[in-house]
ROVEXFI-563150 format. One record per residue (C-alpha): x, y, z. Coordinates in steps of 0.5 Angstrom, whole numbers, padded with zeros to 4 digits, always signed. Layout:
<atoms>
XYZ/...
</atoms>
This chain:
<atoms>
-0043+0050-0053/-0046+0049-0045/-0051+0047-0043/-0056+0051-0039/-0062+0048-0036/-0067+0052-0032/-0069+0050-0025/-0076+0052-0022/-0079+0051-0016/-0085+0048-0014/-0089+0054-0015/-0085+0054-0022/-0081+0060-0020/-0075+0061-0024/-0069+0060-0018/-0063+0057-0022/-0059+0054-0027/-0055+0048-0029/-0049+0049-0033/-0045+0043-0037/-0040+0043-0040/-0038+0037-0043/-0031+0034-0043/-0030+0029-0049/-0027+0022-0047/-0022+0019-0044/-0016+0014-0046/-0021+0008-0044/-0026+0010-0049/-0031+0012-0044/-0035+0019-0043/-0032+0023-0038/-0036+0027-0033/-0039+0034-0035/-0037+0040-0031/-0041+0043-0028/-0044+0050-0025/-0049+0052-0021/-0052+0059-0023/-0056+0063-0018/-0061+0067-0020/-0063+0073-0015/-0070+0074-0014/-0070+0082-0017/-0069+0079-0024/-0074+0078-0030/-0073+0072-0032/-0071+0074-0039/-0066+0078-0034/-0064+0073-0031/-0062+0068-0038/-0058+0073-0041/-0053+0073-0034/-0054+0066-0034/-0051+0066-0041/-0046+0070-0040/-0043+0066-0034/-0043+0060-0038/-0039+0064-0043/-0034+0065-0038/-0035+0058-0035/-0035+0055-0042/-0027+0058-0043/-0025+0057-0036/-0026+0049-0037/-0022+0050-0044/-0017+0053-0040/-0016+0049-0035/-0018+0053-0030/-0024+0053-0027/-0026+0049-0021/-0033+0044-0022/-0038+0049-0017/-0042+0042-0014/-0038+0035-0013/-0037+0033-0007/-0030+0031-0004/-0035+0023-0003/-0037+0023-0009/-0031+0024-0013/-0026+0019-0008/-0031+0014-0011/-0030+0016-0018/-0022+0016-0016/-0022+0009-0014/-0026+0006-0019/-0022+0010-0024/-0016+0006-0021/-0019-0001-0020/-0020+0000-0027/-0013+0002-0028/-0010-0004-0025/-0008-0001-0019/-0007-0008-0013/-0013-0009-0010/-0010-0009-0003/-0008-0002-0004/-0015+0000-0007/-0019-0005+0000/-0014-0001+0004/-0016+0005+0001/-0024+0004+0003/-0022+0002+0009/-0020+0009+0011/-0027+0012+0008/-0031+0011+0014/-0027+0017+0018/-0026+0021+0012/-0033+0022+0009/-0036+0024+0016/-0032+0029+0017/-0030+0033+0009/-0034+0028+0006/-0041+0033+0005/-0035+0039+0002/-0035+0041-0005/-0028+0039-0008/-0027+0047-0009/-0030+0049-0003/-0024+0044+0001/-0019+0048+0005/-0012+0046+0009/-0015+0048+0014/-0021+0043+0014/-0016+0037+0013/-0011+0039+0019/-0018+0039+0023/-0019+0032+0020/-0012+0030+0023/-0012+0032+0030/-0019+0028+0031/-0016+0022+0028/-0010+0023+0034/-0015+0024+0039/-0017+0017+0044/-0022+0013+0042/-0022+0013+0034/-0018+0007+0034/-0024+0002+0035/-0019-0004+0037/-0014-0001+0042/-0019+0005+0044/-0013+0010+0044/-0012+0014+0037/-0009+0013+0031/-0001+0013+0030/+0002+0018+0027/+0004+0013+0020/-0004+0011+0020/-0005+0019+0019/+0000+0019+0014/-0003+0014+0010/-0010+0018+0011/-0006+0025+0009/-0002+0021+0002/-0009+0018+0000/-0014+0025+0001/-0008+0029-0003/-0008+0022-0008/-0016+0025-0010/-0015+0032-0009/-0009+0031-0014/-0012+0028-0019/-0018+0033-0019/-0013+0039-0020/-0011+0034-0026/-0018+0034-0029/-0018+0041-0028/-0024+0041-0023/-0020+0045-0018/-0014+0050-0018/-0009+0047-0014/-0008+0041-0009/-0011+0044-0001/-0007+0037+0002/+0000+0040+0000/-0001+0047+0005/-0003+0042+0009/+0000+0041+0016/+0001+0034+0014/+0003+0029+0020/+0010+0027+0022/+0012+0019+0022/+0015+0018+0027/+0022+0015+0025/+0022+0007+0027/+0028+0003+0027/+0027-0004+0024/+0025-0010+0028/+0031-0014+0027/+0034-0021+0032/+0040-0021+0036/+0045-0025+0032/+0046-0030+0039/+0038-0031+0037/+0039-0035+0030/+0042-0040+0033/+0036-0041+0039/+0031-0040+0033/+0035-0046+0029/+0035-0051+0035/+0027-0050+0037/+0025-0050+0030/+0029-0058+0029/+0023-0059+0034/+0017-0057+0029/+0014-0060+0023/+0018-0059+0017/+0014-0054+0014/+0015-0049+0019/+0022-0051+0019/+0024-0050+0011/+0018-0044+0012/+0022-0040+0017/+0029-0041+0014/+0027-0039+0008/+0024-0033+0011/+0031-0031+0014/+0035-0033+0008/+0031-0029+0002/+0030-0024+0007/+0023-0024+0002/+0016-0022+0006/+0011-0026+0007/+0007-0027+0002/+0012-0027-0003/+0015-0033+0000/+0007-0036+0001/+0007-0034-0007/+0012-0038-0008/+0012-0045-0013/+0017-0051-0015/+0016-0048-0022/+0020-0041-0019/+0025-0046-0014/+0032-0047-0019/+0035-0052-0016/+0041-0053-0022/+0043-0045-0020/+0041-0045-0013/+0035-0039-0013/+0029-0038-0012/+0025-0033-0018/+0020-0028-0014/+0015-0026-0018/+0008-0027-0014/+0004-0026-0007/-0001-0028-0003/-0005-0023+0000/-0011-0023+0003/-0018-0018+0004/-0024-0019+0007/-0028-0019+0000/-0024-0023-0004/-0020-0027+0001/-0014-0031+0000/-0012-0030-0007/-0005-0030-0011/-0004-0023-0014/+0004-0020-0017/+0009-0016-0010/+0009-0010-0008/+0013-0007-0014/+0015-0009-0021/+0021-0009-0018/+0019-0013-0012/+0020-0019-0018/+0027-0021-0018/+0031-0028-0017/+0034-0029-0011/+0040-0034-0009/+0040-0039-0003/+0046-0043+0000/+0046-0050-0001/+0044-0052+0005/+0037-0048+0004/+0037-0052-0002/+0038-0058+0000/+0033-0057+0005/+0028-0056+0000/+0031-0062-0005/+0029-0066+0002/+0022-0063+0004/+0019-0063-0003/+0020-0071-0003/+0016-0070+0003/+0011-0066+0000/+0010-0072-0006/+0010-0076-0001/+0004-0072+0002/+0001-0071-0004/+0000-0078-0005/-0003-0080+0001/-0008-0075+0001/-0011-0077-0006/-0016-0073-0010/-0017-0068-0003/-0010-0065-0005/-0011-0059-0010/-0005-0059-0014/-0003-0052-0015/+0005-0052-0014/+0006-0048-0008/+0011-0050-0004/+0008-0048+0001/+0000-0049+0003/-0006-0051+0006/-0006-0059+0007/-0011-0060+0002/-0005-0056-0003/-0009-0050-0002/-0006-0043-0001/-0004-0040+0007/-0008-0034+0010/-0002-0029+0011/-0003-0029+0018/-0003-0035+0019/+0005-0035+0019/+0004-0028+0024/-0001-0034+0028/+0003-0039+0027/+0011-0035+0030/+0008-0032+0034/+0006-0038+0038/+0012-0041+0036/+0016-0036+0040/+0012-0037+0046/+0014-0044+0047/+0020-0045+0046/+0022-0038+0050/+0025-0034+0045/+0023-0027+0043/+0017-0025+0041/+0018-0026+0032/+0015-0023+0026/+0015-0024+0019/+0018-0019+0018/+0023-0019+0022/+0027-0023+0019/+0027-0019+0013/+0031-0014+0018/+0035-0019+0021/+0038-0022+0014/+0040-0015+0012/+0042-0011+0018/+0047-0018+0018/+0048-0017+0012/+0050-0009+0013/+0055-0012+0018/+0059-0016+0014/+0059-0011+0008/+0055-0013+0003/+0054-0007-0001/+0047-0002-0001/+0045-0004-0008/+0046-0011-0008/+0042-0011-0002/+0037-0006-0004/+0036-0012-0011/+0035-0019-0006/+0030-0014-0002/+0026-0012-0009/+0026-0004-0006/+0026+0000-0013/+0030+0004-0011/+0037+0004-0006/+0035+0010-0003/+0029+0007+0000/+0033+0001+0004/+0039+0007+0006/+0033+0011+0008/+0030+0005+0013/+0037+0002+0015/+0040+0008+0017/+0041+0007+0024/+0044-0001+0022/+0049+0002+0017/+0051+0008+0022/+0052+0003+0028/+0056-0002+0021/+0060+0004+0020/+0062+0006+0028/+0065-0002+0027/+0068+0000+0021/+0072+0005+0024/+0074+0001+0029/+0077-0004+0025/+0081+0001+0021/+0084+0004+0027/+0086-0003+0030/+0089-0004+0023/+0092+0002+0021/+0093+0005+0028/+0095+0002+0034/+0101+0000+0034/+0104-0007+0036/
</atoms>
């Protein structure tokens, strides 16, 4: 049964009533929020008038929200986006994607913030897109937000309202007859061959941190924090591989901690030439020997890779640290992640197929690798043809 409650004034005229409906609980056990309406009530009524129609409509209100049809008359877009990250955290959702989340609020609310859930049309969202790609809203560079940054703004927005439409409080999903922004299509980042065997001979120069750090960057393919993330427990030197199976991520309010990779499928055993664990085998002998010198200071936490006090690493600092590297020794400019592309568009080139890839890559699925190294494989495929045609059709 609804509930109705009256709402008066401050003279106490009757000018509305508050209709709830209550809707049980979730699977955690906790009470899940009412729906709730707001009936209005004309001044040209008796108020005996006036709870009879009130009664009525919640009647209707009542059947609408059993049907999951109706749409709650009163919640704000702010306040259910609330509900819907905390619905997440609770859920286990990674926190950097949850603090990825927030960080987009701060534009978002201003503008559809103050907008009742059912009251949020496509055009509102298409209105909130074209600001974010005028200059000045991006506070860093002062230009606008790029195209995949208003994306990323778009799936989130559409992630709250679909989860309304789930819960029954609106009819359908305004996200989805939105003009939503094209990303605009970009190439992997990835090194030159001739570059590697440069790369290799400037980092001989270079601590033996950094040198096994950035081997292993290139060799696995892995992302940064994958590798940060790693310990000796997971390096399998009798079977030449590495198990990933967790990252190092950082947020301004949690800072540096150790969390599990992007995906469930991130979590997978990679397989390392015997150069690579050589070098290992020789820069953990030079880690116990650190170890031992700096005594109690050196937190033992097992990471290959660490802080000088055995701490983990902030994830920029390889960004910081390559960066600077590449300035140096005059190479060119270097990211973590393009050694991700450079191991596969060299591994494309020499014929490893999509799904074995697609499994030292940790993607869910192949269409994902397919779909971001298109451009690597159709220029494979051009060589591929020249090579059969040398074979099969030039004549000696």
């Amino acid at each position: 049964m609804a509930n109705i409650q009256e709402r008066r004034d401050k003279s106490g005229k009757l000018v509305s009533y508050s209709i709830r409906v209550h809707r049980g609980r979730g699977a955690d056990g906790r009470q899940l929020k009412p729906y709730t309406a707001t009936f209005e009530v004309s001044p040209t009524w008796t108020e005996k008038s006036a709870r009879r129609k009130a009664e009525a409509f919640a009647a209707t209100f009542e059947k609408e929200c059993r049907e999951g049809v109706t749409s709650d008359s009163r919640q704000r877009f702010s306040d259910y986006c609330e509900y819907v990250l905390e619905l997440k955290e609770r859920r286990g959702d990674k926190h950097t994607t949850i603090a990825d989340y927030r960080n987009m609020t701060p534009r978002i609310y201003p503008e559809i913030g103050h907008i009742k859930l059912r009251e949020i049309r496509p055009d509102h969202l298409n209105d909130l897109y074209s600001k974010l790609a005028q200059d000045g809203t991006n506070k860093r560079t002062g230009g606008k937000l790029s195209s995949s940054t208003i994306l990323r703004y778009h799936r989130f927005i559409s992630l709250v309202l679909a989860q309304a439409v789930k819960e029954g409080l609106i009819p359908f999903n305004p996200a989805a007859r939105a003009e939503a922004p094209k990303r605009a299509r970009k190439e992997p980042n990835y090194l030159q061959a001739s570059d590697i065997p440069r790369i290799f001979e400037a980092l001989d120069t270079e601590p033996l941190k950094w040198r096994v750090l950035v081997h292993m960057l290139l060799i696995t393919g892995a992302r940064r924090g994958e590798v940060l993330g790693l310990k000796w427990a997971n390096v399998d030197f009798e079977n030449s591989r590495v198990y990933i199976c967790r990252s190092i991520s950082y947020t301004p309010d949690k800072g540096v901690y150790e969390s599990s990779p992007k995906t469930e499928s991130s979590k997978r055993f990679i397989s390392l030439p015997a150069e690579t664990m050589q070098l290992l085998k020789q820069y953990k002998a030079w880690q116990a020997e650190e170890i031992l010198r700096l005594g109690s200071y050196y937190q033992r936490n097992d990471f290959v890779f660490s802080q000088d006090s055995g701490a983990p690493m902030h994830p920029d600092s390889v960004t910081t640290w390559l960066d600077r590297f590449s300035k140096r020794h005059d190479l060119p400019h270097i990211n973590p992640h393009a050694f991700r592309h450079t191991m596969t568009s060299l591994l494309i080139f020499n014929g490893m197929d999509s799904v074995s890839i697609s499994k030292r890559l940790g993607h869910s699925q192949v269409s994902t690798t397919t779909n971001i190294y298109a451009h690597v494989m159709e220029e494979a495929d051009k060589r591929n043809a020249d090579i059969l045609g040398e074979i099969l059709l030039k004549k000696a």
